[in-house]
C-alpha atoms as an extended CHARMM CRD file, in Angstrom:
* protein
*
       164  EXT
         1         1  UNK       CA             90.9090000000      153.7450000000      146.5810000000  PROA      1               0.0000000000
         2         2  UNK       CA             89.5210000000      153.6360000000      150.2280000000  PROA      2               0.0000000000
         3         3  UNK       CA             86.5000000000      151.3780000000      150.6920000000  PROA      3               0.0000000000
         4         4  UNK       CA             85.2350000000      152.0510000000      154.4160000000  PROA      4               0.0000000000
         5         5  UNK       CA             81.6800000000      150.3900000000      153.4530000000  PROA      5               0.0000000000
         6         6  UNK       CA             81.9120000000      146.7110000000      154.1050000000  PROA      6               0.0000000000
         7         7  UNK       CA             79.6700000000      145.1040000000      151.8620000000  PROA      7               0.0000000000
         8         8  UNK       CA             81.8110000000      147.2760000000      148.9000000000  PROA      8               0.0000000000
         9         9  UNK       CA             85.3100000000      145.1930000000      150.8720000000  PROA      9               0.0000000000
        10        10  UNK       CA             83.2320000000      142.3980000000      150.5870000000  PROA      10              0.0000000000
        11        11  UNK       CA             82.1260000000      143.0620000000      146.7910000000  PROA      11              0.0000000000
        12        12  UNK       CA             86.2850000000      143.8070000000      146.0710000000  PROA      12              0.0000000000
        13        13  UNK       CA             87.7060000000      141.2750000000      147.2340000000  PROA      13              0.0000000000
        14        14  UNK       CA             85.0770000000      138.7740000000      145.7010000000  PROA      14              0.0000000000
        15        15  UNK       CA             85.4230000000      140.5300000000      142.3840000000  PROA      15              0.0000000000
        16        16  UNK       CA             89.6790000000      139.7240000000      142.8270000000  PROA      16              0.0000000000
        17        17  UNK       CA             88.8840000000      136.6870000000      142.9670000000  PROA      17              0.0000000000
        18        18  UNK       CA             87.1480000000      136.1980000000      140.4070000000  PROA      18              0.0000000000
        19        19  UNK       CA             89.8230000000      138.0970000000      138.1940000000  PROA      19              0.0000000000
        20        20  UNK       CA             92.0020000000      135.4520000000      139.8150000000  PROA      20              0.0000000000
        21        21  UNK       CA             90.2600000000      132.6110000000      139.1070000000  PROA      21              0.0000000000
        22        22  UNK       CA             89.5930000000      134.0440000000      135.4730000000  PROA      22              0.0000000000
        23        23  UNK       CA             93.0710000000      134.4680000000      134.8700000000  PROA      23              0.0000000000
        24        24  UNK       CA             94.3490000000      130.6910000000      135.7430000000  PROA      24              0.0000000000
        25        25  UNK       CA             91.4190000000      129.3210000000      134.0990000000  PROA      25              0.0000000000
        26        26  UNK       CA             92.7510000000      130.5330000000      130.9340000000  PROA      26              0.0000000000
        27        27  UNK       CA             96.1720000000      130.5760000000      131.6770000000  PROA      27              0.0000000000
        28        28  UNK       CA             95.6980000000      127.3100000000      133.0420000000  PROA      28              0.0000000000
        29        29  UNK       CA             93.7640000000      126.1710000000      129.6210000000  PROA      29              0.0000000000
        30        30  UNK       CA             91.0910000000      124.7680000000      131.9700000000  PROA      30              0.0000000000
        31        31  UNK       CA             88.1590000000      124.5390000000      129.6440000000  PROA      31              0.0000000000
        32        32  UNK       CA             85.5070000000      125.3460000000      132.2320000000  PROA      32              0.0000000000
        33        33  UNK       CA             83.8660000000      128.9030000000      132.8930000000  PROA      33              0.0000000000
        34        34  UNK       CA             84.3140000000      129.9170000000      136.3820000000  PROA      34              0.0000000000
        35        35  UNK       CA             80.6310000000      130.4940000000      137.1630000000  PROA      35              0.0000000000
        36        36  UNK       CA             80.1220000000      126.4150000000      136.1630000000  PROA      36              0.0000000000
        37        37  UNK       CA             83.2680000000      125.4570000000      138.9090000000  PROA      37              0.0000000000
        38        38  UNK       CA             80.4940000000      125.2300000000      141.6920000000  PROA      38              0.0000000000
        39        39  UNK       CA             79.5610000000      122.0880000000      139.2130000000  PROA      39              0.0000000000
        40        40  UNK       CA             82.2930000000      119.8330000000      140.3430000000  PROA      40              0.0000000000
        41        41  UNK       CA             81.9710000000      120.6730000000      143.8750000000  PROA      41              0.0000000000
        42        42  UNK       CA             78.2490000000      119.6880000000      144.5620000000  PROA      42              0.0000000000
        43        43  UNK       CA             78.3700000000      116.0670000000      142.3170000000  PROA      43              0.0000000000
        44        44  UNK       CA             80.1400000000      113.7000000000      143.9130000000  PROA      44              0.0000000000
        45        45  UNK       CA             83.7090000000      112.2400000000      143.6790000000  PROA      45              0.0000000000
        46        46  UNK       CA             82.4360000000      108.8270000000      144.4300000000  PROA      46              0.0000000000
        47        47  UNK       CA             81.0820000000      108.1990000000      141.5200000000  PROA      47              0.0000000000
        48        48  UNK       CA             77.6220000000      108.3510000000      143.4770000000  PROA      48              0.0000000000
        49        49  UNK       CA             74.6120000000      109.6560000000      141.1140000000  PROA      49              0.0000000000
        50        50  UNK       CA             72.9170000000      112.9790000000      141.6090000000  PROA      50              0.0000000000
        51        51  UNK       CA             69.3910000000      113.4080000000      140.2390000000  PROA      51              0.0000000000
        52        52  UNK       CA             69.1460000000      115.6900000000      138.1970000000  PROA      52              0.0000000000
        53        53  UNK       CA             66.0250000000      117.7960000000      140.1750000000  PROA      53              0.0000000000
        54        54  UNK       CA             68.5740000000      117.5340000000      143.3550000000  PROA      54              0.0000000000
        55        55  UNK       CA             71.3150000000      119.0850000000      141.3120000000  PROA      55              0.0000000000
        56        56  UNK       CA             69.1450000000      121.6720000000      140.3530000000  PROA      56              0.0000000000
        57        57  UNK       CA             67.8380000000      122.4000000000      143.7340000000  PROA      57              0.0000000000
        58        58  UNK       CA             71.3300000000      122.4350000000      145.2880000000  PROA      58              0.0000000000
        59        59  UNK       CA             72.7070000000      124.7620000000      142.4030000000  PROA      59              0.0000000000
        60        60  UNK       CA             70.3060000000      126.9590000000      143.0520000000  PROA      60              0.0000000000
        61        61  UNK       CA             70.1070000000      127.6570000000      138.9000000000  PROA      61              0.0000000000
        62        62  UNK       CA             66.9960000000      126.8740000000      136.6550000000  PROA      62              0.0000000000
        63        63  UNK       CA             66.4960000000      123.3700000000      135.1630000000  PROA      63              0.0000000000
        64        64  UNK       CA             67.1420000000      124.8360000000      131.5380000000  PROA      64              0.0000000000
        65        65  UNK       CA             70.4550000000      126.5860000000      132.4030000000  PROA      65              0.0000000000
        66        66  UNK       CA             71.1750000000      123.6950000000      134.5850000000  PROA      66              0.0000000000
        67        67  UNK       CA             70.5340000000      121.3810000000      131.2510000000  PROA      67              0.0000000000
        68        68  UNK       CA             72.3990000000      123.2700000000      128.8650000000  PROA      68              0.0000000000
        69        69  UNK       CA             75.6700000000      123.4500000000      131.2480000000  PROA      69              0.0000000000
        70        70  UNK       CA             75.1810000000      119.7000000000      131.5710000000  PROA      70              0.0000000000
        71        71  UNK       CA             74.9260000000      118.6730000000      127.6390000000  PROA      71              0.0000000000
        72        72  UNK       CA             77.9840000000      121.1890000000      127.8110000000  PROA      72              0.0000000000
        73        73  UNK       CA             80.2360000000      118.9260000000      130.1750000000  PROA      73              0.0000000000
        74        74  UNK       CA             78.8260000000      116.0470000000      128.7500000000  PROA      74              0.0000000000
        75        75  UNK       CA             80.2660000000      116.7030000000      125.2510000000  PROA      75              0.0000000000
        76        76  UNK       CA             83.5320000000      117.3140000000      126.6600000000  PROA      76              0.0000000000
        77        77  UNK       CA             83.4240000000      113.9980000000      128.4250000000  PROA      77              0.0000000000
        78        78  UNK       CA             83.9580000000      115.5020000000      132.2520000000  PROA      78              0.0000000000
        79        79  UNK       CA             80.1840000000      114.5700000000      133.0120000000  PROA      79              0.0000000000
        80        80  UNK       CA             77.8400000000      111.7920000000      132.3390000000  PROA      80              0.0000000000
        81        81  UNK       CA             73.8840000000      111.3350000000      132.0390000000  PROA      81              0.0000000000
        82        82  UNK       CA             72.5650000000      108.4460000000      133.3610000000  PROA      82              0.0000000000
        83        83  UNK       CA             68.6920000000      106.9730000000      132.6030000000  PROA      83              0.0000000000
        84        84  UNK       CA             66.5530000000      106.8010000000      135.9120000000  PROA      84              0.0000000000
        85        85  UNK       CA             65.3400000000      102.9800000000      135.9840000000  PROA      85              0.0000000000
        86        86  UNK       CA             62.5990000000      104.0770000000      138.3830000000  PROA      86              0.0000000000
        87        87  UNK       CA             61.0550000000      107.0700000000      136.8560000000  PROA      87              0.0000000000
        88        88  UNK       CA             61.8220000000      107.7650000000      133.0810000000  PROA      88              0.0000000000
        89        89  UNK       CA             61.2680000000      111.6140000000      133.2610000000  PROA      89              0.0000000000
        90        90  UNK       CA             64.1130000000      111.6210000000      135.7260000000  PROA      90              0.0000000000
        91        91  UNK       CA             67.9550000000      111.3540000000      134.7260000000  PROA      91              0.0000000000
        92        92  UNK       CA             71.6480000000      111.1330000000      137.2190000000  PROA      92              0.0000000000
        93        93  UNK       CA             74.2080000000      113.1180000000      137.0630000000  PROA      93              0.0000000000
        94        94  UNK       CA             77.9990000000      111.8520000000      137.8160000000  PROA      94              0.0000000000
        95        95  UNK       CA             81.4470000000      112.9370000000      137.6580000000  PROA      95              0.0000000000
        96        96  UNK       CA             83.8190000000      111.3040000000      135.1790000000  PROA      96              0.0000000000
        97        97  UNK       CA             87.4390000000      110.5250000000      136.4110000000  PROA      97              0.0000000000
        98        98  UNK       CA             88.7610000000      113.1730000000      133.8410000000  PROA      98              0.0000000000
        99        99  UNK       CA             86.0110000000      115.8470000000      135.7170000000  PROA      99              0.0000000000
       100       100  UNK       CA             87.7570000000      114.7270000000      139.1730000000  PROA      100             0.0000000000
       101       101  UNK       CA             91.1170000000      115.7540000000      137.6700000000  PROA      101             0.0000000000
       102       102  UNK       CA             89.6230000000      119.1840000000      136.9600000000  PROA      102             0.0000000000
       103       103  UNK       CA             88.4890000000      119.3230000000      140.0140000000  PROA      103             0.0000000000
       104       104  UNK       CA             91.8340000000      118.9730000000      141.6140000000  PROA      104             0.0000000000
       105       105  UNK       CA             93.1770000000      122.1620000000      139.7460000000  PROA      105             0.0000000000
       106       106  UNK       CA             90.3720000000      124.2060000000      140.5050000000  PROA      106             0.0000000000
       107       107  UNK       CA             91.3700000000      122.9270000000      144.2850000000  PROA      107             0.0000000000
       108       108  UNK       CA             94.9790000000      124.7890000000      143.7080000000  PROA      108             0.0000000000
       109       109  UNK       CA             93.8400000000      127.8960000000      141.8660000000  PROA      109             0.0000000000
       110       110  UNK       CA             91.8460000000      128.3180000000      144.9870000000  PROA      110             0.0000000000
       111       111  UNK       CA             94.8100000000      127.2710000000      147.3150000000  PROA      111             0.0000000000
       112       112  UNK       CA             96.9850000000      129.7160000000      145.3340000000  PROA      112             0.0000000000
       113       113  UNK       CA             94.5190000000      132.4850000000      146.0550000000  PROA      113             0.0000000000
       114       114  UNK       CA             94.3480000000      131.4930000000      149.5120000000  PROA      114             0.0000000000
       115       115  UNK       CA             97.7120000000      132.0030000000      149.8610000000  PROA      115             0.0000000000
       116       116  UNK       CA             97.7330000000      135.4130000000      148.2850000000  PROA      116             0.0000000000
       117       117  UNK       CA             94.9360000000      136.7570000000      150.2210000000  PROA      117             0.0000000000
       118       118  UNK       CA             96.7890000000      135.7670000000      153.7380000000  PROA      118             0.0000000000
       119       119  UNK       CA            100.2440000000      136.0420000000      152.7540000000  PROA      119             0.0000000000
       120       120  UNK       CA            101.3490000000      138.3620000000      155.3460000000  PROA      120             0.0000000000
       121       121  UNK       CA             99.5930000000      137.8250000000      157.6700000000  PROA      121             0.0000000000
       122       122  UNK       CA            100.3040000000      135.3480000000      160.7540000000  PROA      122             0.0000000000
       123       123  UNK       CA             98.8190000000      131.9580000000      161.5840000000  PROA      123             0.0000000000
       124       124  UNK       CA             97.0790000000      133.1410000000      164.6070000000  PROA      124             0.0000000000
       125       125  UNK       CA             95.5160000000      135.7960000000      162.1130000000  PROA      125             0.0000000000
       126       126  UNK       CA             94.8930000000      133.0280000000      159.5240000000  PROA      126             0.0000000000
       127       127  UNK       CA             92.6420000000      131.1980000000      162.3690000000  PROA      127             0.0000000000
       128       128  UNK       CA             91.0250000000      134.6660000000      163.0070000000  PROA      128             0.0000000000
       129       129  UNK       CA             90.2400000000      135.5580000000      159.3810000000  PROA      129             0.0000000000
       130       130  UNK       CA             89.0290000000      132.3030000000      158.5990000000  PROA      130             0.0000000000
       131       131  UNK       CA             86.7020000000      132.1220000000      161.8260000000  PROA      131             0.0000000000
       132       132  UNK       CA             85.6000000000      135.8520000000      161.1640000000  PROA      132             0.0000000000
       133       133  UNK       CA             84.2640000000      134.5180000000      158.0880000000  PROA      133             0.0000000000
       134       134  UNK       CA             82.6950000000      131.7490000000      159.2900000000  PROA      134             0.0000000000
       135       135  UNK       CA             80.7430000000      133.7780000000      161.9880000000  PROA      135             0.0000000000
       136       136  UNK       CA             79.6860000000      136.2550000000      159.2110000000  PROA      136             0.0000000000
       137       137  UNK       CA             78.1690000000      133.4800000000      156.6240000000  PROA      137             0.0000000000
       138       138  UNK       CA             76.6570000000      131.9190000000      159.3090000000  PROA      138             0.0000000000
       139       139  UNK       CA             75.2060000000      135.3140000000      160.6540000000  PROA      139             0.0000000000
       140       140  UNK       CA             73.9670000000      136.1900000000      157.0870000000  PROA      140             0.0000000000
       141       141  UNK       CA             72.8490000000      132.0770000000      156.8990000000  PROA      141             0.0000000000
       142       142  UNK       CA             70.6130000000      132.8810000000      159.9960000000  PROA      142             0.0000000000
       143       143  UNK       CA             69.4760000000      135.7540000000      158.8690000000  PROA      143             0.0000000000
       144       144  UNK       CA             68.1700000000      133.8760000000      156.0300000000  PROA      144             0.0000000000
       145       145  UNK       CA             68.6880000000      136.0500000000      153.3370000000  PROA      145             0.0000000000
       146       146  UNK       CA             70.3020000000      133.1640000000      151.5940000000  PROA      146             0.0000000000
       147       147  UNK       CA             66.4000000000      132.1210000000      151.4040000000  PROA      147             0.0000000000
       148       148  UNK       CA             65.7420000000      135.1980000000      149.3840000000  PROA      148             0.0000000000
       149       149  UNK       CA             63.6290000000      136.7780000000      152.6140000000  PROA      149             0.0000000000
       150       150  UNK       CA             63.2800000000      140.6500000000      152.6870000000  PROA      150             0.0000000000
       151       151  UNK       CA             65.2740000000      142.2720000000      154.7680000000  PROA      151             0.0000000000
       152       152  UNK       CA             65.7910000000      145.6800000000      155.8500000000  PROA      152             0.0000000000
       153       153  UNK       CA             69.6190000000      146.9200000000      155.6630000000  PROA      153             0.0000000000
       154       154  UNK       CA             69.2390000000      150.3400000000      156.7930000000  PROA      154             0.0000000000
       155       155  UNK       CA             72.2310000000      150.1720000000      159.4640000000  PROA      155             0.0000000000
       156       156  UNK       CA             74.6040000000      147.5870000000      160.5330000000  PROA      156             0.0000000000
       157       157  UNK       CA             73.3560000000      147.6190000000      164.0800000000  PROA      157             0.0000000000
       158       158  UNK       CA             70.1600000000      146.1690000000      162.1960000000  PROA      158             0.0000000000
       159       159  UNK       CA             71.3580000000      144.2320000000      159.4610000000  PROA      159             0.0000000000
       160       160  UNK       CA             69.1830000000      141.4460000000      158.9500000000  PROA      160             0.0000000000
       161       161  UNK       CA             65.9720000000      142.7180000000      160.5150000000  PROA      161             0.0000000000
       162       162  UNK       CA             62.9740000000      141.0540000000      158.5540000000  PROA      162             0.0000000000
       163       163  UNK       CA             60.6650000000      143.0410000000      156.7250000000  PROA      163             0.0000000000
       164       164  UNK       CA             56.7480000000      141.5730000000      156.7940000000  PROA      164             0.0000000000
């Protein structure tokens, strides 16, 4: 298959990965769904508390799917609930030593990947690839259709134009 649209390269290769990532998690017999991963990256390995409300904000999911993912984690022991002294309605969020380990794995399924996805190719075009992408998140960043904005796509020579 020949993909000469971008955003459908884009769409493969993210969909590989997430095969990928799939695959080890259960091969692996990590007990965490892949879509929950992003988790253990935003709370802290410090053992510095997250309120809730900020975890939600950073996720970017809704408090009740936030909630339910959390009483998840909890049960398993990886994460812990902590009472806010200062405002009862509120609760923090923290990473348990065993959730740090987990965190460590999910670190070499996506080293592994890494690996795959530049495996022939040379370091200068390691530094390239990876700097590519960084200009291209960025330029999508300042587009700001990471902050949901409408935007026109009708041609690349346009892509981000706003919409009013």
């Amino acid at each position: 298959m020949s993909l000469t649209c971008v955003i459908g390269k884009i769409n493969r290769i993210n969909k590989l990965a997430e095969d990928y990532v799939n695959m080890r998690l259960k091969k692996d017999h990590i007990p965490v769904l892949r879509s929950h991963i992003s988790l253990f990256y935003i709370l802290p390995e410090s053992g510095e508390l997250l309120k809730f409300q900020d975890l939600v904000d950073i996720w970017g999911v809704s408090k009740s799917s936030a909630s339910e993912v959390i009483v998840k984690y909890e049960a398993m022991g990886l994460i812990e609930k902590i009472a806010c002294k200062e405002d009862k309605r509120s609760v923090y969020i923290s990473l348990r030593p065993e959730a740090i380990v987990l965190k460590r794995r999910f670190e070499n399924i996506e080293k592994d990947f890494i690996e795959i996805v530049l495996a022939d190719m040379t370091d200068a075009e390691r530094l390239q690839f990876s700097e590519f992408l960084d200009r291209a998140s960025q330029q999508v960043a300042l587009a700001g259709i990471n902050r949901r904005v409408k935007y026109e796509l009708s041609d690349s020579k346009h892509f981000g134009k706003k919409i009013d």
